[in-house]
Steps between C-alpha positions, in 0.01 A plus 500: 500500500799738593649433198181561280444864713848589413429384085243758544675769649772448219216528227394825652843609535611861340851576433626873588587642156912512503725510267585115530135397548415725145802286328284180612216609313714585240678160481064422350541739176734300355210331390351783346798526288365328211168713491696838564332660168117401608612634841649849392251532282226474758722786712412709237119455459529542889669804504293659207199358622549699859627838333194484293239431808677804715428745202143423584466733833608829298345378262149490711616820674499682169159420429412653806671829402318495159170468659567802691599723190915443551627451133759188434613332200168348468171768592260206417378294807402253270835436321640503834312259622585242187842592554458356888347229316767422265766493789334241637474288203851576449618359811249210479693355186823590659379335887414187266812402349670604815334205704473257179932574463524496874281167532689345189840504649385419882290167387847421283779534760295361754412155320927539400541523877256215605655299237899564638385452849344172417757397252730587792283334791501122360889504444584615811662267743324303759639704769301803392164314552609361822516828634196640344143462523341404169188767611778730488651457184160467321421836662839636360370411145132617512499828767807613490494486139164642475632810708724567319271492175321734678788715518572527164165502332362725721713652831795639235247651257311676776829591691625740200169589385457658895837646474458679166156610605650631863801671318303653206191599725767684718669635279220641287307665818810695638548621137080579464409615893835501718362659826204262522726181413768612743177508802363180340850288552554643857240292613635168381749440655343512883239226301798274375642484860204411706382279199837291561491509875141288478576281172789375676303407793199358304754299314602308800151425580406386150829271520395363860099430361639334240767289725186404689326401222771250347505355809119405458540372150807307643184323706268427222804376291567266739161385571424411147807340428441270822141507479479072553693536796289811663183293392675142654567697852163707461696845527264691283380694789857593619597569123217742488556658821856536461432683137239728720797609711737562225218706301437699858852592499490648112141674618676689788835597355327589154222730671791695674684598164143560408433746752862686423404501158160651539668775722723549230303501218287760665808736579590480130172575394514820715843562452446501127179666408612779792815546257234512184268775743819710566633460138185611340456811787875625391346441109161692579735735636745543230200509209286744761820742468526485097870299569360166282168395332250296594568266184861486677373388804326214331803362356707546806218292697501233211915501522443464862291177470798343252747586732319386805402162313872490418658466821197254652600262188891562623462361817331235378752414250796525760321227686457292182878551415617410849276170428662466165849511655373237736363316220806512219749396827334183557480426117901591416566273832382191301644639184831527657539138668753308308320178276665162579795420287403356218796455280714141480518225295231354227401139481229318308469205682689378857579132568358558898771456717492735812749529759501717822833555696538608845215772470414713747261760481238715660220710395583849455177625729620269750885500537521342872333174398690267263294307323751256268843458719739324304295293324652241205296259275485410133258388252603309198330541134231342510456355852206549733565656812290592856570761727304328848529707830270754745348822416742787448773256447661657192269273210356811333823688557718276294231495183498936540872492485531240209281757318701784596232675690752612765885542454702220764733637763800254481533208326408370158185405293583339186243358173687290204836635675430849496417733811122609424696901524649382186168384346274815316191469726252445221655215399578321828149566588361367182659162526317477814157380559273524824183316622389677870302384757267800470444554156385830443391610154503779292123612454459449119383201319663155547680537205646835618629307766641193319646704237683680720783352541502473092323794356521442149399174531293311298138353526618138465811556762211661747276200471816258517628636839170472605437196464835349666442713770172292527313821451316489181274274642294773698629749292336355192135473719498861514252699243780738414800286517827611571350849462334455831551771745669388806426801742721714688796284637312207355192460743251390252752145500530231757833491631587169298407688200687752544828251584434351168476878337798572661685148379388539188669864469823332657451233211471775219803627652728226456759580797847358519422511871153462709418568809195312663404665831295220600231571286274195627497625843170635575282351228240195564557124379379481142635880416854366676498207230432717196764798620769234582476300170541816340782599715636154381502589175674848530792374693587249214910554392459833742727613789257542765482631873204415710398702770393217760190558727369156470798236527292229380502643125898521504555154516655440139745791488812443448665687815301651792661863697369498841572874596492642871562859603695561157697224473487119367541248760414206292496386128412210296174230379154534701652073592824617601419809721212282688773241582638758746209499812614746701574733191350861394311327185357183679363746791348669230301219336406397825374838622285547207357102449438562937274780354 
């Protein structure tokens, strides 16, 4: 739950706008790069497209002055009034392909960004995801990117066009009426201060409401995902009452930062039509004395409004660019891990033969345990091989190391004679073939899933693997065949079916090397008998490693590992190691046929 609170703190999170934190967001445009000419060329709609609006209040102010008699370019009310017309068409066109330009490069880079962060996501090492959450990372690729689309479609655009219309409204009243534009920006900045004094405080309201209310949705995500177990222990009522408290806790933390922003919301609201009241008495003033017209005190109120909208949509933007900061640090993070090393030596087929020498190793999220200590075995080309001992004994260890999941601290791991650093990854990996326990499948069709492990394979090799993976059978029952849509992670199976899916990809694959982790285990009789004459077939002229849960289905390898706490304390036939009563292996097959 702590850790959830703090995932939403982080998402919330604004970065002060420094130097170094501005370079962060800049490290993101290097995706705009290849769309600079759309995006420039969007700048200038949006700078036109503002100059032309702000001509609008003297404009309107003018038509004022030639209802009242004043001459101007124009004496007709009427042509003025088209003219005011035609600005605004003008800088409808230009406002239009300003946010189709702006929208056109945003959508671009940001699918080129999803695509480099997941292009760089599935070939980063195993390390990286053992110290992530995947919640995290998914959240890295669909809100962080989608901030900082926001950004550039939207936050950018309306961060110059604010700036050009602040500048330019400035500039153009201190030219037009000095003395009441010099009274009008006295009052701003007493409104800037206070208006930062209580955003900052509102801020860490908002950030503690919404602390309190990730730590509710931690409780409903937990319910749901252990909803059999709160039914089987009857803890709906506590489930529900404990979601009441958390949901009391965002009610009373979110109604204080509501009364704060009520009180000030209404000082603003004072604040800033008091500054309009004193602002138009200094105008009535000035036009009451013959110093400007009334015409000119319609534009001034109209360039008021701009600028006023201007810096409300400024501080709004500085949040949103704190966020993007936030947002394109996260991203570069992933983009700037290192991939696994994937460079080595090519093969088209291996022979088999494995050899581990004196490794020792430990995972690199937990360096004080030692998982493998010095541990030596080989596996001829060809031969059949069981690794037997407890849970957490080092059996999954050795098959992630053989694949090069995690880099070994001493020792040697060797495949046809070569150290598997030597070997390019794709192709080690290739030559290798897996069958889990827990099969879990991609969520397309059945021959999505077969396929692969072969994707340009053909009809006839689909139906083939199949079939010696005993799997055509029910495959062939359904209406749609191997088009038949297995559900997410394969749910619409049984779990022999899916074994069989899964041997059948391993099949298609045609590995050098397979690895069985007893894939019998938790299936029923008849589904044990189809799976494991299937897995009889596949291990034909293959070097294989079984994963032993079940001793009594390793009887007819060649050579049996018993493995405790890291190391081998016995080797050889399921005959020779039950010889030896008192040792590790016969313990073992008594332990579990006492069961």
């Amino acid at each position: 739950m702590a850790r959830e609170r703090g995932a939403a703190l982080e998402a919330s999170e604004k970065r002060k706008l420094t130097k170094q934190n501005l370079n962060k967001l800049g490290g993101i445009f290097r995706f705009l790069l290849p769309y600079r000419s759309s995006f420039f060329l969007g700048l200038f709609f949006l700078l036109f497209s503002s100059l032309t609006l702000l001509t609008f209040p003297y404009v309107a102010g003018k038509l004022i002055d030639t209802a009242q008699g004043k001459d101007w370019i124009v004496s007709d009310i009427n042509s003025i009034a088209l003219m005011l017309l035609g600005i605004l068409a003008i800088q409808s066109v230009f406002s239009f392909f300003r946010v189709w330009l702006f929208s056109l490069v945003s959508e671009k880079s940001m699918r080129d960004i999803r695509m480099a962060l997941y292009d760089r996501l599935i070939r980063l090492p195993m390390t990286f995801f053992d110290q992530r959450r995947t919640g995290e990372l998914i959240s890295r690729i669909t809100a962080d990117v989608s901030m900082l689309q926001d950004t550039f479609s939207v936050t950018l655009a309306e961060l110059f066009r604010q700036l050009v219309t602040l500048v330019a409204g400035i500039v153009f009243l201190m030219v037009t009426t000095p003395k009441l534009t010099l009274f009008m920006l006295a009052t701003f900045p007493v409104l800037v201060i206070i208006a930062m004094v209580f955003g900052r405080f509102i801020r860490r309201l908002s950030k503690a409401t919404q602390d309190e209310l990730a730590a509710a949705n931690v409780i409903v995500e937990e319910t749901l995902q252990s909803i059999s177990t709160v039914k089987s222990f009857v803890g709906e009522a506590y489930e529900s009452a404990r979601y009441g408290s958390g949901l009391s806790r965002v009610v009373r933390v979110a109604l204080k930062a509501a009364k704060f922003r009520g009180a000030f919301i209404s000082f603003i609201i004072f604040a800033l039509f008091g500054g309009i009241v004193g602002v138009m008495w200094y105008g009535a003033s000035l036009v009451s004395s013959g110093v400007m017209s009334v015409g000119d005190l319609v534009s001034f109120v109209l360039y008021t409004t701009f600028i006023g909208g201007s810096i409300a949509g400024l501080g709004d933007i500085y949040g949103q660019v704190q966020k993007a900061i936030g947002s394109s640090e996260r991203v570069l993070e992933i983009l700037e891990v290192d991939e696994e090393s994937a460079a080595g030596i090519q093969k088209s087929n291996f022979s088999g033969k494995i050899e581990f020498n004196q490794v020792k190793f430990h995972y690199p999220t937990r360096p004080e345990v030692e998982v493998l200590k010095s541990l030596s075995f080989h596996v001829n080309p060809g031969e059949k091989v069981a690794l037997a001992g407890h849970s957490g004994a080092g059996k999954s260890t050795i098959i992630q190391l053989l694949l090069r999941f995690y880099d070994i601290q001493q020792g040697e791991i060797k495949v046809d004679d070569r150290l598997v650093s030597d070997w390019e990854l794709a192709s080690l990996r290739s030559h290798i073939g897996i069958v889990p326990q827990e099969v879990l499948l991609f969520g397309g069709s059945i021959k999505e899933n077969i396929s692969y492990a072969k994707p340009n394979a053909s009809e006839e090799e689909l139906i083939n693997a199949a079939k010696k993976a005993n799997a055509w059978q029910f495959i062939s029952q359904f209406p749609e065949g191997m088009d038949t849509l297995v559900g997410e992670r394969g749910v619409k199976l049984s779990g022999g079916q899916r074994q069989r899916i899964a041997i059948a990809r391993a099949i298609l694959k045609d590995p050098s090397i397979l690895i069985l982790d007893e894939a019998t285990s938790s299936l029923d009789s008849e589904s044990e008998s189809l799976v494991q004459e299937a897995l009889d077939e596949l291990m034909k002229g293959r070097t294989t490693i079984i994963i032993a849960h079940r001793l009594a289905t390793i009887r007819k390898v060649d050579r049996i590992y018993a493995l405790s706490d890291g190391n081998i304390v016995e080797e050889g036939s399921h005959a020779q190691l039950l010889q030896n009563e008192d040792g590790f292996y016969a313990n073992l097959v008594r332990l579990q046929f006492a069961d």
